[in-house]
N, C-alpha and C positions, 0 to 999 in steps of 0.2 A: 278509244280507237275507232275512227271512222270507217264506216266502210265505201266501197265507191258508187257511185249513181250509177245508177241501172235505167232503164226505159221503163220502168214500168211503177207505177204510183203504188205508194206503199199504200196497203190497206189491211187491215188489223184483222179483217174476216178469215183472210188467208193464212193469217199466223195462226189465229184460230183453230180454224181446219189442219192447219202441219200437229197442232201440239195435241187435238184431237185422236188425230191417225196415230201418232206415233204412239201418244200410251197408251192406246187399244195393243195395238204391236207388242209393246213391249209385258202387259197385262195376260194376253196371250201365250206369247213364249214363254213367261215365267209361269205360265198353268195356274193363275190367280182365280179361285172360284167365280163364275159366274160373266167371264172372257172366253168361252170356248168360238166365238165369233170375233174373236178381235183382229185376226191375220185380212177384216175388210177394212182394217187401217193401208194398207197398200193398195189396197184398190181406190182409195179416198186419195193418197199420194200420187196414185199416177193422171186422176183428173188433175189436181192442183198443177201436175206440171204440164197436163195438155194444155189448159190456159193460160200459163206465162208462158210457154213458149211459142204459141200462138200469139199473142200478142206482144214478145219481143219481133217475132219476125212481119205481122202485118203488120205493125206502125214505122217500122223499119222500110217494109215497100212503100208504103204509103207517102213517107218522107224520101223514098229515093236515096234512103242512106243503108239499106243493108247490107250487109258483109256478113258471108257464109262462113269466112275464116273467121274473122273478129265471132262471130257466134258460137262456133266451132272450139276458137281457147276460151270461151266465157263458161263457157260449160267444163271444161276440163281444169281451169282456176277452178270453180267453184266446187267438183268432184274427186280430183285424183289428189290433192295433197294430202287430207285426212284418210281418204283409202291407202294412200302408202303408208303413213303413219302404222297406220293396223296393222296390214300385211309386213310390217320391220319387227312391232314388235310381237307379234305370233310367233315370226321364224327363228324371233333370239330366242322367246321364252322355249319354244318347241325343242330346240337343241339340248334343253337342259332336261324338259319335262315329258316331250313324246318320243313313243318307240319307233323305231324304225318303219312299219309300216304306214303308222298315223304320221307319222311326220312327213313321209313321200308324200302323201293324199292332200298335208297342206300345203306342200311344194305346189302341187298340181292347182289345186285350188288358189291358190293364191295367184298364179300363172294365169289361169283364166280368170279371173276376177281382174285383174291389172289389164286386162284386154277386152274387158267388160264382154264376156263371148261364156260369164260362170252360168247363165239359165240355159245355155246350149247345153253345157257340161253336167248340170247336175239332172235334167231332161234324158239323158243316157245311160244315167249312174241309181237315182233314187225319186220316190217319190216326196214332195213339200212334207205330208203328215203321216210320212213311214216312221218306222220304228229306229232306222239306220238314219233319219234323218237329222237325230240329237248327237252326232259323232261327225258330223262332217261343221269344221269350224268358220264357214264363208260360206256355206249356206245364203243365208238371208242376201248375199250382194248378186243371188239370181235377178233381185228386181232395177239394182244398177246396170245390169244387161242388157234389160227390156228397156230401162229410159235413155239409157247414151245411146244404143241401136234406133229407136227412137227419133233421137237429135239428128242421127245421122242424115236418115231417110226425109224428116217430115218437113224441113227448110226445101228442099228440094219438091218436094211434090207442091208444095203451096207458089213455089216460084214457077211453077210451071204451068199453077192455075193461074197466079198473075200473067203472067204471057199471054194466054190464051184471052181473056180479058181481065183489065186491071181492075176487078169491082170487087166488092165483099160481097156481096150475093154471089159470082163466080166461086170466091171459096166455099159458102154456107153449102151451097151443094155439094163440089168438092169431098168437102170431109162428112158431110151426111151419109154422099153413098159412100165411102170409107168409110164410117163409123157402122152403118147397118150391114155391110159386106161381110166385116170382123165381127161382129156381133154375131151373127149368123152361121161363119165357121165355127164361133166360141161354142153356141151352142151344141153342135151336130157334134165339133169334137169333145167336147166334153165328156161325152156318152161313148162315143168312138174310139176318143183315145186321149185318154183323162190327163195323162203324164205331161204329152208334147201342149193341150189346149193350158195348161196352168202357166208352162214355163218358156213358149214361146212367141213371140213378138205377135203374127200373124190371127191370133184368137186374144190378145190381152189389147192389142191395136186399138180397139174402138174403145176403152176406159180414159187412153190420153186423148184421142179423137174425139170424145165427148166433152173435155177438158175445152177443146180448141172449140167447141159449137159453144160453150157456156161463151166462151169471149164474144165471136161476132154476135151470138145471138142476141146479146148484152148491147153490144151495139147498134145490131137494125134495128130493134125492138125497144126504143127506147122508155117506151111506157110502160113495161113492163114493173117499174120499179114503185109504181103506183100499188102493187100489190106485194110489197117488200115482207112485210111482218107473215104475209098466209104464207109467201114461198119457204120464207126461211123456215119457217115452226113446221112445214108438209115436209121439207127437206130433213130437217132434223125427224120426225117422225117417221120417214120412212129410214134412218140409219134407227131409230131406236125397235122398228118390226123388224132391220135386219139379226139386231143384235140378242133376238129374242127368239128368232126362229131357228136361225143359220149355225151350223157346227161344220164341223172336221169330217162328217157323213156325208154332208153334199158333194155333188160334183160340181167343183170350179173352173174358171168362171161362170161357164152357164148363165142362163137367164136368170140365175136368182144373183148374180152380182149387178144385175138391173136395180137394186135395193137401194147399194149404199152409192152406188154410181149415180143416180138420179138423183137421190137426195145431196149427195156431194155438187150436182150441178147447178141445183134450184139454190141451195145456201149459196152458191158463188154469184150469181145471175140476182136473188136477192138483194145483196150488195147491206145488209141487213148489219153496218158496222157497231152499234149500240150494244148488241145483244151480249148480256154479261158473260154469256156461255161460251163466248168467242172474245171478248172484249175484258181482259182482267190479267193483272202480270204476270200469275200462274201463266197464265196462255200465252201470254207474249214470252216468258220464260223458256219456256218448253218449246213452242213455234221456232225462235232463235236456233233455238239448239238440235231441231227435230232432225237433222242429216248425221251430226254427232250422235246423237244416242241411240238413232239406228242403227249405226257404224258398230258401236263397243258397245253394245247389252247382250246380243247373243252368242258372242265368243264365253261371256261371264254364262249364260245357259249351257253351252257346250260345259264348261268348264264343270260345273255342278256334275254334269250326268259322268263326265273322265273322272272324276273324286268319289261319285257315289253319295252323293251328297242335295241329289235333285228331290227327294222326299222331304228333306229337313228345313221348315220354314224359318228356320233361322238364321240358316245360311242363304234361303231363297232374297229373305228379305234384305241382307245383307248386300246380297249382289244385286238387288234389282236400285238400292240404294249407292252403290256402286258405280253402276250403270250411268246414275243420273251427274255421278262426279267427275266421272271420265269423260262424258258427255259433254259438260261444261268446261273441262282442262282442253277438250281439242278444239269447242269452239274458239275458244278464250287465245289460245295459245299457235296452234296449227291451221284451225279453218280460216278465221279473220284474217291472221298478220299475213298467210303466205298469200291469198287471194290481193289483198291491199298491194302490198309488195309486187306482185306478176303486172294486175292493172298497170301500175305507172311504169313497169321497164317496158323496154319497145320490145318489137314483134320479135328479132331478132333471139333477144336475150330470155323471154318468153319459152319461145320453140328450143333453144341449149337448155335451161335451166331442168325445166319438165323434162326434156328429151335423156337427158344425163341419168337426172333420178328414176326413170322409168326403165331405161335402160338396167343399173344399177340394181334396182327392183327385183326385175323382171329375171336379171341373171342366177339373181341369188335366188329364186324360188323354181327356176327350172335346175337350177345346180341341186338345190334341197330332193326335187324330185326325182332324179336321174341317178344320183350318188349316195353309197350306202359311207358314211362314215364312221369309221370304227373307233371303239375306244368310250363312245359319248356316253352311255351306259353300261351300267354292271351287266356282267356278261347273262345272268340269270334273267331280265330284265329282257335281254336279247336271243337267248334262246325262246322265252316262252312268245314275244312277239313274231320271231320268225317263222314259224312254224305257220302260221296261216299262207304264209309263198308253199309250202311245202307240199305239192300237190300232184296228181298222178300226171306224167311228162306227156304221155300222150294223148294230153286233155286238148291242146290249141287244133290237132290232128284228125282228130279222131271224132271227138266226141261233140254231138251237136246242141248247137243253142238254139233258143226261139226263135221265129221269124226269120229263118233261112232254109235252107232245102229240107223239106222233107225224108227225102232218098238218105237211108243208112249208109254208113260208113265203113269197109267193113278192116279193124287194127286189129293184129297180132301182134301180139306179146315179143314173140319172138321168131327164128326160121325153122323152130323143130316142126315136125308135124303137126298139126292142129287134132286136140286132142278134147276138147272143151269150148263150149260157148256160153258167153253172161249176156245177160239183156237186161235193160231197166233204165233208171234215170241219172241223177246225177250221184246219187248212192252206188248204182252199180258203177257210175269214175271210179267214186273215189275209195274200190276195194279193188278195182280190176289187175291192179299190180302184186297183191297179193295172192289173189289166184293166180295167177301166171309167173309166179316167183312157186309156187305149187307145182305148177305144170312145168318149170326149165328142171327144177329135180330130177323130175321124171323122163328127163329127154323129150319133154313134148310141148304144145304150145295153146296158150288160150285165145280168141276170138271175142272179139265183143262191139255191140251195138247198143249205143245210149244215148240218149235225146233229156234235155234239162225238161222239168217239172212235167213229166210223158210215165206215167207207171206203165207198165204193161197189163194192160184190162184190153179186154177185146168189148169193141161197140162204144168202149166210151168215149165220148165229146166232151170238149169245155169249155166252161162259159167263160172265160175270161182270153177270149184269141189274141189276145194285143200279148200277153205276156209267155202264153202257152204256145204260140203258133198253129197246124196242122196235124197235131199228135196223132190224131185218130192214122191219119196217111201213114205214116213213121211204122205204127207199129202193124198195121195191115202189111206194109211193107216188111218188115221181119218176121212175122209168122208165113208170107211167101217164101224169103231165103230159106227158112228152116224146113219146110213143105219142100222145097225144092231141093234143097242138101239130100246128097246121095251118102248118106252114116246116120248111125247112132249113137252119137258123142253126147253127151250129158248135157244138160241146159242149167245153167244157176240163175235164177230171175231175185234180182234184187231192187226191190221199189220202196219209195216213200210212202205206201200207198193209204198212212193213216193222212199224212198233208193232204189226198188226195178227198179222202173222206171228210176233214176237219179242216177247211182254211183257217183255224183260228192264232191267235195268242200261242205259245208254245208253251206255256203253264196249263196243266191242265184244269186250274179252276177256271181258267178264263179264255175252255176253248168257246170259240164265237159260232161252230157250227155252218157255215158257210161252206158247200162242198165247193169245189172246183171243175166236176164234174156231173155229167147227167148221163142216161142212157139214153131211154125211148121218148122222155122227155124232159124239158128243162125244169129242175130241183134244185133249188138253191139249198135247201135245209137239210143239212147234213146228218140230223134226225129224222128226218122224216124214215116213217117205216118204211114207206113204199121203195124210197130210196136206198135204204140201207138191205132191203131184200135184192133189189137189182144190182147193190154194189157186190153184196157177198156173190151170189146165182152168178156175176161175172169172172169175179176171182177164182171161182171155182170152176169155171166154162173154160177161162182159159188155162189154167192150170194143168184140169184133164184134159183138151183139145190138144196142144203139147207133149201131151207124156203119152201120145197114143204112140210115137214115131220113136222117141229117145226117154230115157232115164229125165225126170225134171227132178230139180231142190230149189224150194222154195226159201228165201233167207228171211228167217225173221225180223221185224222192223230194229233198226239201228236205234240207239237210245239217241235221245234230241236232247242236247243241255240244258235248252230255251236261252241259253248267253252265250256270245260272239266266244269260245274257248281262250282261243292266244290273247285278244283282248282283254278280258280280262283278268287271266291271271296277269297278266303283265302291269297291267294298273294297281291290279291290289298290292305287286311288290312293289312300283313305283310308288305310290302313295302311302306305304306301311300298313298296308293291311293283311299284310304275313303272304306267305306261298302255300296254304293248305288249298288243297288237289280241291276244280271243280267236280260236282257231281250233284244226281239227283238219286232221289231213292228209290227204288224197286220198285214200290206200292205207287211210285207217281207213274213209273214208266208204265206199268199193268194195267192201271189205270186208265192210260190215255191210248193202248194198241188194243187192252182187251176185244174188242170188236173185232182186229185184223187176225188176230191171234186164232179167232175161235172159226171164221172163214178158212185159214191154211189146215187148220184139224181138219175141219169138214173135208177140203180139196184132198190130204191124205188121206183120210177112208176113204173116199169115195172110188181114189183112183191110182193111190198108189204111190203120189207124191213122194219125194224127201222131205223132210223140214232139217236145215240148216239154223244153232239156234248159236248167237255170238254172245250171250247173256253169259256163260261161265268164262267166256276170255277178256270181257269188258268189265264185268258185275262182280260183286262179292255177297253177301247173303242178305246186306241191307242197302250198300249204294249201286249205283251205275255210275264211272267214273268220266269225266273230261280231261281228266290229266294224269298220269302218276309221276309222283317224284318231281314235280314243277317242269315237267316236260309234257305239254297240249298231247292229244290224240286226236284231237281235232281241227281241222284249217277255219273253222268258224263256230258257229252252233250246233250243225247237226251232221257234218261230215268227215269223215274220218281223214285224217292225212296220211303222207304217206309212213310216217312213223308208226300212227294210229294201227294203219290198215295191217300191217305186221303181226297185231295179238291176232287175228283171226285166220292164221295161215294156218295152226291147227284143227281148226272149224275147217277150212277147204279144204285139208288131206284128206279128208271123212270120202269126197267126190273119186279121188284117184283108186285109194283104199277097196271103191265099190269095185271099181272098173277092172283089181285087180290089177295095178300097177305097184 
């Protein structure tokens, strides 16, 4: 099967370098010992494509024959037929295989992936090397975002330095200060704001921008190639210091994707075609194929971690051997023939063919996300999945998230009198309905005030403001309403606030110790004593500062499952690994809160506190439960829904009881 002429001279370095990046990639995702740096295979792919596309478009000016459209379907021949391929068969397997939740989220994904706009999407939603990041199934075509966004923009800015003057020195500038522009956002955000620098255009810009300088520069500099064998073997040893320094710790891109970026530029500009490293059919094998087996090896990772099956190297090696077969059936089958086939129909037939199936696509994965369709699973199957939608109603209203106003909110339960107030975080959401299902008994009504990952500590800051917002503001401002409220209504403070002490792992062998918080100054070490004296001195500060006015209870930390709850029970019955109830044990929960446990004792001698404890309406004498009876109690890992939040409305009578209601 031929394929069509291109503008641009084949050259064996290139495939090289594709087949290079790709099994780093794929050595990477599959967590193959001694790849903890391989995800700088996409930063090696988007140089390779700064330079072809650089040099389809200035040989293009140069000859007076470019077409922005002809460029424009070149790029979508060669991208969108095998991306649908994917996104079709996901959404048949899904109907069969995913719950209802996970199955919207591929709708969704697959919707913005077909619109190449998924590194916008998953930039909003998760981080590349989060934990949540092995469940979402189009993940990886964040970096088909950044390159079609890319195509869009970069014909356009180069035709506009042609205008300006028609020379390639006009462009080498050009894209230099582009290239150092972007470079230089990459940097500052990286540190600033680590999420948007990884997954959007504007900080990954200058990796294809450097792409585009290896061309001209290859061009003005035509002696350069006198030094071919040092470039190439400096190039290659700066990706072998990447691959040897660089983890999942760093912040990317950053200046340290200058590594594999430089060395990806100097092998290209090398032009070093002999070298066996780059020149041998393995390579040419894998080069061919490197857009395919990007395509279909990480939905095969996904797939591992939805089976439980990502530990077992037998299965790893399976699918990673998988990978390579799929890879070859869409080259073979779907990348070649449709691409061949688009080239010789005319523009016309082109723009309907594509238009139709994207269309088509695009319907069926916004339909998938929009509509719940009933029947597709056993109803068991669909209870424990739904249960994560199941969540307190006046959350969209009420309750605030990060990086938006400060200023408290202030929701009632209901129109009796207001008879009780809760404060905390996203813990005190997701019980607040069961306090105020406490308080309608009673003829009366509860209050409350909650700001996501914000405990209630007075004084404290947090290092991490991109994700936290202004918390310190939030809760200075609700010890003002409270200070200002003319009653003595009881206060129930409910916080995360061992998350707040431990950012780590939710296992407790593998808390990481990373606070979130500092007082008088910044502590990252969630051990440290110093710190653990100012975290307790504050829990206690404000506890009694509080109960000087009104009755306070303090609720003991909520048990953490450390696993997504509806998810998984819902996989273990899809995949047959029975419906026994999640849970952990006692001795882990004790474990990982003894610390906050032993600060609320201190607060109630000190000063009179309550302690509210949910441990005999969750626990039994050896576990703490996620589920009973294949019914969640949780909407995720660590917070109760509102089915959950129901066992603890006995815990909250204890508050009315006091008041003498």
């Amino acid at each position: 099967m031929k394929l069509p002429k291109t503008p641009i001279t084949y050259r064996q370095d290139i495939h090289g370098l594709r087949a290079w990046a790709v099994i780093a990639v794929l050595l990477f995702h599959f967590k193959i010992p001694g790849a903890s740096a391989g995800f700088i295979g996409v930063d090696i792919f988007f140089v390779i494509s700064g330079f072809l596309m650089t040099a389809i478009v200035v040989k293009g000016l140069e000859s007076n024959s470019f077409s922005i459209w002809q460029f424009y379907l070149a790029r979508i021949r060669r991208i969108v037929p095998a991306l649908m391929a994917l996104l079709v068969v996901l959404l048949v397997l899904g109907w069969f295989w995913l719950p209802t939740p996970d199955y919207q989220s591929l709708g969704a994904q697959s919707a913005y992936s077909l619109g190449f706009l998924s590194n916008i999407h998953f930039w909003r939603s998760a981080g590349y090397f989060d934990t949540a990041a092995q469940e979402k199934w189009l993940l990886h075509t964040w970096s088909l975002g950044i390159e079609f966004q890319f195509y869009v923009l970069f014909p356009l800015f180069v035709m506009l330095l042609w205008k300006i003057r028609p020379q390639l020195k006009t462009i080498v500038w050009g894209l230099g200060l582009a290239c150092f522009a972007s470079l230089a956002l990459s940097i500052v955000a990286s540190g600033w704001k680590p999420t948007a620098a990884f997954y959007l255009l504007p900080t990954r810009g200058w990796e294809l921008v450097a792409g585009g300088l290896a061309f001209v520069i290859g061009r003005e500099v035509p002696n350069l190639q006198r030094y071919s064998k040092p470039m190439f073997w400096l190039g290659f040893a700066l990706w072998v210091v990447a691959a040897f320094l660089i983890d999942t710790s760093f912040a990317w891109p950053s200046g340290w994707a200058l590594l594999p970026v430089l060395g990806t530029v100097l092998i290209i500009i090398a032009q070093h075609t002999d070298a066996k490293v780059m020149s041998n059919p393995l390579a040419t094998w894998l080069g061919d194929r490197s857009y395919s087996l990007y395509l279909w090896h990480w939905p095969l990772v996904v797939a591992l971690y939805f089976a439980d099956l990502h530990n077992d190297w037998l299965w790893i090696a399976s699918a990673f051997a998988l990978s390579l077969v799929l890879g070859h059936v869409s080259y073979r089958w779907i990348e070649t023939p449709t691409r061949i086939y688009l080239t010789k129909a005319g523009l016309a037939k082109q723009v309907l063919v594509l238009g139709a199936a994207g269309l088509l696509v695009g319907s069926a994965a916004v339909g998938v996300r929009l509509f719940v369709f009933e029947g597709r699973l056993p109803a068991e199957i669909k209870m424990a999945a739904n249960e994560a939608n199941n969540k307190n109603i006046h959350q969209s209203n009420c309750y605030l998230v990060t990086n938006k106003t400060s200023e408290p909110v202030d929701c009632k339960f209901n129109d009796f009198p207001l008879s009780v107030y809760l404060v905390g975080d996203s813990h005190a959401d997701a019980v607040f309905t069961a306090l105020g299902s406490v308080a309608e008994k009673n003829q009366k009504s509860a209050l409350y005030w909650a700001r996501a990952a914000c405990p209630t500590l007075k004084n404290a800051k947090f290092n991490d403001l991109e994700k936290t917002g202004d918390c310190y503001k939030f809760n200075n401002a609700v010890f003002q309403k409270l200070d200002q409220a003319a009653d003595d209504f009881p206060l129930v403070m409910v916080s995360r606030v061992t998350r707040a002490l431990i950012n780590g792992n939710e296992e407790p062998e593998n808390m990481l110790g990373r606070a979130r918080i500092y007082f008088t100054e910044e502590i990252e070490d969630g051990f440290n004593p110093v710190f653990q004296a100012q975290f307790k001195a504050s829990l206690i500060e404000t506890s009694c500062m509080l109960a000087e006015q009104r009755p306070v209870y303090l609720v003991r930390p909520i048990p953490e499952m450390g696993v997504d709850v509806p998810k998984t029970l819902a996989r273990n019955i899809l995949f047959g690994r029975g419906s026994d109830d999640v849970k952990i044990t006692l001795d882990e929960y004790h474990q990982r809160h003894k610390f906050v446990w032993d600060a609320q004792d201190q607060a109630a001698e000190q000063c009179g506190v309550k302690i509210l404890n949910p441990l005999p309406y969750l626990c039994d004498d050896t576990y703490c439960y996620g589920s009973r009876d294949g019914r969640p109690l949780y909407y995720d890992d660590d917070h109760l829904s509102e089915y959950g939040n129901k066992f603890l409305v006995p815990m909250f009578e204890q508050v009315f009881k006091d008041q003498g209601h």
